[in-house]
C-alpha positions as CSV (number, residue, x, y, z in Angstrom):
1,X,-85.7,-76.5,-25.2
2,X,-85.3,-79.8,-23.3
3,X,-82.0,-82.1,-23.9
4,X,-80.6,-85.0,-22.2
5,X,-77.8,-84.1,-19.6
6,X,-75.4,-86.6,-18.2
7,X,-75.9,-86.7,-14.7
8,X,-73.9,-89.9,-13.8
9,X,-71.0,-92.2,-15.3
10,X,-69.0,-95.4,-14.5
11,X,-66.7,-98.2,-15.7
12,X,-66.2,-101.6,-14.7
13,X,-63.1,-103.8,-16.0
14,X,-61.8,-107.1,-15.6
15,X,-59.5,-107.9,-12.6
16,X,-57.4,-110.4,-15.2
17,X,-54.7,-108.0,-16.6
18,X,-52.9,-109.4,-19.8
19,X,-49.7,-107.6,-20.4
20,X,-47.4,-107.7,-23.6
21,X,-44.8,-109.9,-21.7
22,X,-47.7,-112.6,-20.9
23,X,-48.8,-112.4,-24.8
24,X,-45.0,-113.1,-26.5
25,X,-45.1,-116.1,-24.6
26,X,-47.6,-117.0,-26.6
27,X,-47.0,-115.7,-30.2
28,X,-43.8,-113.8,-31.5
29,X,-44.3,-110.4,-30.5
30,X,-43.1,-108.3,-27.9
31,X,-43.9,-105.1,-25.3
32,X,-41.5,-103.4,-28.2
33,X,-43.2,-104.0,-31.1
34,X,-46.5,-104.0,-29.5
35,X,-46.5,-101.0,-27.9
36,X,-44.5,-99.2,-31.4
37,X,-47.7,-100.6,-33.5
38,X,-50.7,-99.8,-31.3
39,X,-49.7,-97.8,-28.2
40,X,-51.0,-100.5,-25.7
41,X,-48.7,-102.3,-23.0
42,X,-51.7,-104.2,-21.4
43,X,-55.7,-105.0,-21.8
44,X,-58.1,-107.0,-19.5
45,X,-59.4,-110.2,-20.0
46,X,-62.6,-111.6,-18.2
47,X,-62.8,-114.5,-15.9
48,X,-64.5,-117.2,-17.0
49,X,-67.5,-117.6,-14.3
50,X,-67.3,-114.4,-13.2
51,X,-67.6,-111.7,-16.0
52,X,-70.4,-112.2,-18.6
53,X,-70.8,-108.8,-21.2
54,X,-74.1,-108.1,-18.9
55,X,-72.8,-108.6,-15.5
56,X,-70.1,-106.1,-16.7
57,X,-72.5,-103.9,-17.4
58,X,-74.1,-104.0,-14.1
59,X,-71.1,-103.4,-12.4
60,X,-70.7,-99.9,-14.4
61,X,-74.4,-98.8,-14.0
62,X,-73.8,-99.6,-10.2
63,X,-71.1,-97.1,-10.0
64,X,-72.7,-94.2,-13.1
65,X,-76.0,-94.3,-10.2
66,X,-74.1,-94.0,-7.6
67,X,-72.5,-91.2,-8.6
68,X,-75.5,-89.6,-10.1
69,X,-77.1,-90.2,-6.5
70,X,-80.1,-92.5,-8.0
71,X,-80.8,-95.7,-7.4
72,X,-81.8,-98.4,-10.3
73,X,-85.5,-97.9,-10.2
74,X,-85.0,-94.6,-11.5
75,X,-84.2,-96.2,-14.7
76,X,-87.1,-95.9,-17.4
77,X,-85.2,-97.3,-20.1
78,X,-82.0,-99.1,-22.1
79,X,-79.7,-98.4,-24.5
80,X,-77.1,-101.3,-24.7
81,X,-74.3,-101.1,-27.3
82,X,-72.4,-104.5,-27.3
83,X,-71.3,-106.5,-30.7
84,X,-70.1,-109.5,-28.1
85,X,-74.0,-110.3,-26.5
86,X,-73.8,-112.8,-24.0
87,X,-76.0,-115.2,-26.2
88,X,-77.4,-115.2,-30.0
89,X,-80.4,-113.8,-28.2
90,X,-82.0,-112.5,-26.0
91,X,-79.7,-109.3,-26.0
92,X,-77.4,-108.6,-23.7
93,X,-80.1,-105.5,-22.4
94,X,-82.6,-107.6,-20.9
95,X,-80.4,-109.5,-19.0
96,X,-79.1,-106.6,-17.5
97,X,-82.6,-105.2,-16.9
98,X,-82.9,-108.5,-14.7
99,X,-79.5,-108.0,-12.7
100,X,-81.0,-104.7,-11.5
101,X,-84.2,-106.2,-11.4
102,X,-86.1,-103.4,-13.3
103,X,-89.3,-105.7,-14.1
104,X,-91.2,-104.1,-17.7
105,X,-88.5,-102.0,-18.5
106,X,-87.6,-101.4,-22.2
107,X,-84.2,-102.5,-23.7
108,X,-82.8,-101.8,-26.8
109,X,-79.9,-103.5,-27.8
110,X,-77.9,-102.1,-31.1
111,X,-74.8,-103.3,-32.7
112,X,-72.6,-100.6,-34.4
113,X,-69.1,-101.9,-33.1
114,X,-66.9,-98.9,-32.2
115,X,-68.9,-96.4,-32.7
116,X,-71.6,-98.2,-30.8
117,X,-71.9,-96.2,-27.7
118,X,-71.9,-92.8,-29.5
119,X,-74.5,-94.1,-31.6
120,X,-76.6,-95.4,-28.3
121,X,-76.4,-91.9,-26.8
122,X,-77.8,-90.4,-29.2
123,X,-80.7,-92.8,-29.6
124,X,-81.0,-91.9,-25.6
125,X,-81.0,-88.6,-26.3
126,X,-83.5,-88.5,-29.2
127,X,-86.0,-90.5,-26.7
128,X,-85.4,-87.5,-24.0
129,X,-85.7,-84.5,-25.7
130,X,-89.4,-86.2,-27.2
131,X,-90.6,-86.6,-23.8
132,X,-90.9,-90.1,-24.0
133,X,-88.5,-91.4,-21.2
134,X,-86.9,-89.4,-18.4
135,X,-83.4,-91.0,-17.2
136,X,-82.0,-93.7,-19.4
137,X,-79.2,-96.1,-18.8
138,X,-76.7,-96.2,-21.2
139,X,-74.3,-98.9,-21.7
140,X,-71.2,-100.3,-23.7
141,X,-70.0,-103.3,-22.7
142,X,-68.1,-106.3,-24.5
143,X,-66.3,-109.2,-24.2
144,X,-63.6,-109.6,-27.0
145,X,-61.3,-112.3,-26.2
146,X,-63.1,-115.2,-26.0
147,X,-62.8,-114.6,-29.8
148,X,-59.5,-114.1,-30.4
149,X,-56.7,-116.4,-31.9
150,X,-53.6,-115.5,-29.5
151,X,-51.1,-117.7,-31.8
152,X,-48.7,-116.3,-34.3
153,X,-51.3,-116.6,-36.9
154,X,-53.5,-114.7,-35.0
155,X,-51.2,-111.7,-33.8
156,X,-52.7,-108.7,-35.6
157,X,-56.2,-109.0,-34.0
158,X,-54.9,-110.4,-30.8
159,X,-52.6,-108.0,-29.0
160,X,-55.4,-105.1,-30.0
161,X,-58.6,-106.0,-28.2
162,X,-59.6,-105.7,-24.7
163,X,-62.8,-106.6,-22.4
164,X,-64.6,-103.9,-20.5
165,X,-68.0,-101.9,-19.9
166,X,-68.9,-98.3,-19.2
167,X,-72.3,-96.6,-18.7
168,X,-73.9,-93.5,-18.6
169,X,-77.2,-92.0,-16.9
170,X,-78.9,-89.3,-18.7
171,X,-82.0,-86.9,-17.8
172,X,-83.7,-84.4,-19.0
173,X,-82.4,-80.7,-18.8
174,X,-84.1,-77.4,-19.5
175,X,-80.9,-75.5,-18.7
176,X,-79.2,-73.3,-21.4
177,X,-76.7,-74.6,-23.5
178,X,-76.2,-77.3,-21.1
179,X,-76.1,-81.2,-21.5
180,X,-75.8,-83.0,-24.8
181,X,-75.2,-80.1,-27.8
182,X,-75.4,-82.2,-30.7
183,X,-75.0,-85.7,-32.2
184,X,-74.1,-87.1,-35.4
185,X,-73.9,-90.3,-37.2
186,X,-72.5,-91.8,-40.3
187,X,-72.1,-95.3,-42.3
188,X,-70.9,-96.4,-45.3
189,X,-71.0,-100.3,-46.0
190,X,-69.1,-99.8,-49.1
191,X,-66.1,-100.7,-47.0
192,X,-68.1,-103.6,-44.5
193,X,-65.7,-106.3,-45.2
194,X,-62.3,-104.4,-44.2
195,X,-63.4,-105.1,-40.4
196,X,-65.4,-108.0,-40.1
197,X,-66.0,-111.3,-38.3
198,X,-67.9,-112.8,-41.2
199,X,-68.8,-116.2,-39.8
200,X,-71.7,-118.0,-38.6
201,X,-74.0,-116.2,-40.1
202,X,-77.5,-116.8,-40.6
203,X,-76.6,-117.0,-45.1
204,X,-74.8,-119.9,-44.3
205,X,-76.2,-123.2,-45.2
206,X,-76.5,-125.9,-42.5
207,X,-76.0,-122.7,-39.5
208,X,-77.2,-125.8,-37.1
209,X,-74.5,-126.7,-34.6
210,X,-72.5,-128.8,-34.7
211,X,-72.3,-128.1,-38.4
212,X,-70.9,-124.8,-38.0
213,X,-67.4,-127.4,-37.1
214,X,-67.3,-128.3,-40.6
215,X,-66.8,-124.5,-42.3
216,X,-64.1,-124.5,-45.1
217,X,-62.1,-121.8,-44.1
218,X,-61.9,-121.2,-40.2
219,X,-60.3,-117.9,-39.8
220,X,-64.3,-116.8,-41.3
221,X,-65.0,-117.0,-37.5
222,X,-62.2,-115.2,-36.1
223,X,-61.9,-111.4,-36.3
224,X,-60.5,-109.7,-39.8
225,X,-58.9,-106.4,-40.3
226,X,-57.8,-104.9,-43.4
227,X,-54.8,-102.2,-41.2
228,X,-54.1,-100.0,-43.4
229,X,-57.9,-99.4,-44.8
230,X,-59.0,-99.1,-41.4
231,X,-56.6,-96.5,-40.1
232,X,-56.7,-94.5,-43.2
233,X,-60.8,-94.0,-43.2
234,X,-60.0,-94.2,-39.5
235,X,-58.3,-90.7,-39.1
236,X,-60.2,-89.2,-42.5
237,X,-63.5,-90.1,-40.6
238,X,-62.8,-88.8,-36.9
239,X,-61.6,-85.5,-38.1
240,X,-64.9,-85.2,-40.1
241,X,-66.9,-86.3,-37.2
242,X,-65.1,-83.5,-35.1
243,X,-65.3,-80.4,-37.4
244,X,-68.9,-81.4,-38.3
245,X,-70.1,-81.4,-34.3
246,X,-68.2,-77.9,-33.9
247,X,-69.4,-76.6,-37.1
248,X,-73.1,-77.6,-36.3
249,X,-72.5,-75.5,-32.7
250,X,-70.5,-72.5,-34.0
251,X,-67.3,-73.4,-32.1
252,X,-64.0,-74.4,-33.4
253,X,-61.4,-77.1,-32.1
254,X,-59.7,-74.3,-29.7
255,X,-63.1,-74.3,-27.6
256,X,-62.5,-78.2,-27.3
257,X,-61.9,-78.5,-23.1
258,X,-61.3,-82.5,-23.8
259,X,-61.8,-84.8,-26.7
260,X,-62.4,-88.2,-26.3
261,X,-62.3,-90.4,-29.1
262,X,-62.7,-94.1,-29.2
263,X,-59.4,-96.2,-28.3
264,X,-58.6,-97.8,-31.4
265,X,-55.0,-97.5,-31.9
266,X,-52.6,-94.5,-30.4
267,X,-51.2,-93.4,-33.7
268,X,-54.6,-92.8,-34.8
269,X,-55.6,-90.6,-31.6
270,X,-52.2,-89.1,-32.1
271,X,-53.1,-88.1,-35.6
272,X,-56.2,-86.6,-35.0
273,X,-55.0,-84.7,-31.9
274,X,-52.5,-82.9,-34.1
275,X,-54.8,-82.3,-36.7
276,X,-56.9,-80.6,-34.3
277,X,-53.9,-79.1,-32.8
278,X,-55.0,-80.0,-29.0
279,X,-52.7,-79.9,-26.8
280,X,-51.9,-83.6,-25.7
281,X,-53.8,-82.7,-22.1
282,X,-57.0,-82.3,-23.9
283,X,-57.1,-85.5,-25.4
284,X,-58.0,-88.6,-23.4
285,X,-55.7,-91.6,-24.3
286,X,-56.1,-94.8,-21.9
287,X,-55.5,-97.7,-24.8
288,X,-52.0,-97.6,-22.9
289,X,-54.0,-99.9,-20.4
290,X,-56.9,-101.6,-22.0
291,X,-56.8,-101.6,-25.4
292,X,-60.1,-101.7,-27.9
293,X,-63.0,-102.5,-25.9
294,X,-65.2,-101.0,-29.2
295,X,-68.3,-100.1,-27.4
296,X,-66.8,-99.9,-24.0
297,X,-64.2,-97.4,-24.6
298,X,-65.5,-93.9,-24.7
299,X,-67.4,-94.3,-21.6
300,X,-64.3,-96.3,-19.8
301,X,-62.1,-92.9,-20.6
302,X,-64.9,-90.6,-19.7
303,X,-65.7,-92.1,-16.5
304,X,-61.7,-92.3,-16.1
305,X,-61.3,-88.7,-16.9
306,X,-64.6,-87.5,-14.7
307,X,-62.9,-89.1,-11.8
308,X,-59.1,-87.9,-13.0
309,X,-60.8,-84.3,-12.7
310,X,-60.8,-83.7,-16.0
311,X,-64.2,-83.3,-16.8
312,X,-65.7,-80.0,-15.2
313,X,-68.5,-78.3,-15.0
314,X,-69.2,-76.4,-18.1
315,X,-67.1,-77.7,-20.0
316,X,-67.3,-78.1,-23.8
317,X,-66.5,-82.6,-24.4
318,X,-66.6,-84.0,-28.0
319,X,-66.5,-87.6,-28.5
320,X,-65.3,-89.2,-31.6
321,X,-65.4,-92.8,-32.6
322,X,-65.0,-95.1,-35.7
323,X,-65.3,-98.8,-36.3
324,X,-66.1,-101.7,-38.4
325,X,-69.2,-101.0,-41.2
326,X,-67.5,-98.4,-41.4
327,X,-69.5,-96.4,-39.3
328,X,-68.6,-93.0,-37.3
329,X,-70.0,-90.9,-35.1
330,X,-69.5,-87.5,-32.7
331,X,-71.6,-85.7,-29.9
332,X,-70.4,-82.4,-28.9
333,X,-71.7,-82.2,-24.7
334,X,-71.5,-79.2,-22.5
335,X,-71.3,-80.3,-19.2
């Protein structure tokens, strides 16, 4: 039976590191408190002129080919996972497209926030295993804080999110039990407002700039978390996501070689590493230096981890993320 294997990965982040010192010169806070709260001690900002969310995204592709020994005209399609597009539209997949100058060739831009890339590979590998493409490019890649408030009134969004992009190359595989085992996918918009950057948006009257100046309440334009919600479907969620990729595949959590969830907070990957019981060398945990980059951060710690050694040949990877909707997600990959 054909699948979709991943035959090349890569990152790209910002040169413009933003540590917890630099921040609580800017807002009352500190590494301390920080770093007790979230597990981060520094994320990367982009430069203006420099890094757009699809230039980003070049830059990862550039390396995922490379090491997948292709070049960019071996690409056949696009799966781009981004809730930060670089404008309103076009999305940001096109415009990458253009950087690697693959002229007629499909993008597909979704938006599913953290659990965006997970939810992009499995669109990828739903298109391979039809037949339809043969190696598809696929990419998270955001640009977070241009949007945040980094003020005291802004300090629970702000010292969380960082700005990155990862990719992955996939092709088709006849080999058995190898490549991409399983994925699964889950919303429920019951809890959409817990996580939510609610304004402009298309409902609201007079959307024409410069009118968008004159909304009531500010802060509608600026990122909103609900904490406690959040980390409580958070860890319910990714435990769920875990058990139901295993289940599906008739392994358990002791045939997990490395887990890598999304890098939303280190108490929460904590959590569901010791409800797994994985030992802590099984469990990828990077948010130490880049924060949330939503979409960007389960290919960031993959490619990370591929190049750390990590990630080996035949080995059993389960990816995990959850984010704003609230949406989650798994795939279960033997490499």
């Amino acid at each position: 039976m054909k699948k979709s294997k991943i035959v090349g990965i890569g990152h790209y982040v910002p040169e413009n590191v933003i540590t917890n010192e630099y921040l609580s010169t800017k807002m009352a806070t500190s590494d301390e408190w920080i770093t007790e709260r979230t597990g981060i001690k520094e994320r990367r900002f982009f430069t203006l002129g420099e890094d757009t969310v699809a230039n980003m995204g070049t830059r990862a592709t550039k390396l995922a080919l490379e090491r997948a020994g292709l070049q960019a005209k071996d690409i056949d399609f696009i799966v781009f996972a981004t809730i930060t597009p670089d404008y309103y539209f076009p999305g940001s997949g096109v415009l990458l497209g253009r950087e690697l100058e693959l002229e007629g060739i499909p993008a597909l831009d979704i938006r599913n926030q953290c659990s965006g890339f997970v939810y992009a590979l499995s669109i990828a590998d739903q298109f391979i295993r039809t037949g339809m493409y043969k190696t598809i490019l696929v990419v998270g890649s955001e640009i977070q804080s241009s949007i945040l408030n980094i003020s005291d009134e802004g300090r629970g969004m702000a010292v969380i999110f960082g700005d990155g992009a990862g990719a992955v190359i996939l092709q088709a595989t006849e080999e058995e039990g190898k490549g991409i085992l399983s994925t699964h996918l889950h919303a429920d918009g019951r809890f959409a407002e817990e996580l939510i950057v609610k304004a402009p948006s298309s409902s609201m009257p007079n959307r024409r700039y410069p009118d968008v100046q004159q909304l009531t309440d500010l802060s509608e334009a600026e990122p909103y978390m609900n904490g406690n919600a959040v980390f409580k479907h958070a860890v319910t969620r990714l435990n769920e996501a875990v058990q139901e990729a295993l289940s599906t595949n008739n392994y358990t959590a002791d045939d997990i070689d490395l887990l890598v969830p999304h890098q939303a907070n280190a108490r929460i990957t904590n959590y569901l590493r010791d409800t797994l019981k994985l030992p802590e060398n099984k469990v990828v945990s990077n948010i130490h230096k880049y924060g949330n980059t939503t979409a960007a951060s389960i290919p960031i710690a993959m490619s990370e981890a591929w190049a750390e050694g990590r990630i080996k040949e035949n080995d059993l990877i389960c990816l995990a993320a959850f984010g704003s909707g609230f949406t989650w997600a798994s795939a279960l990959i033997r490499w």
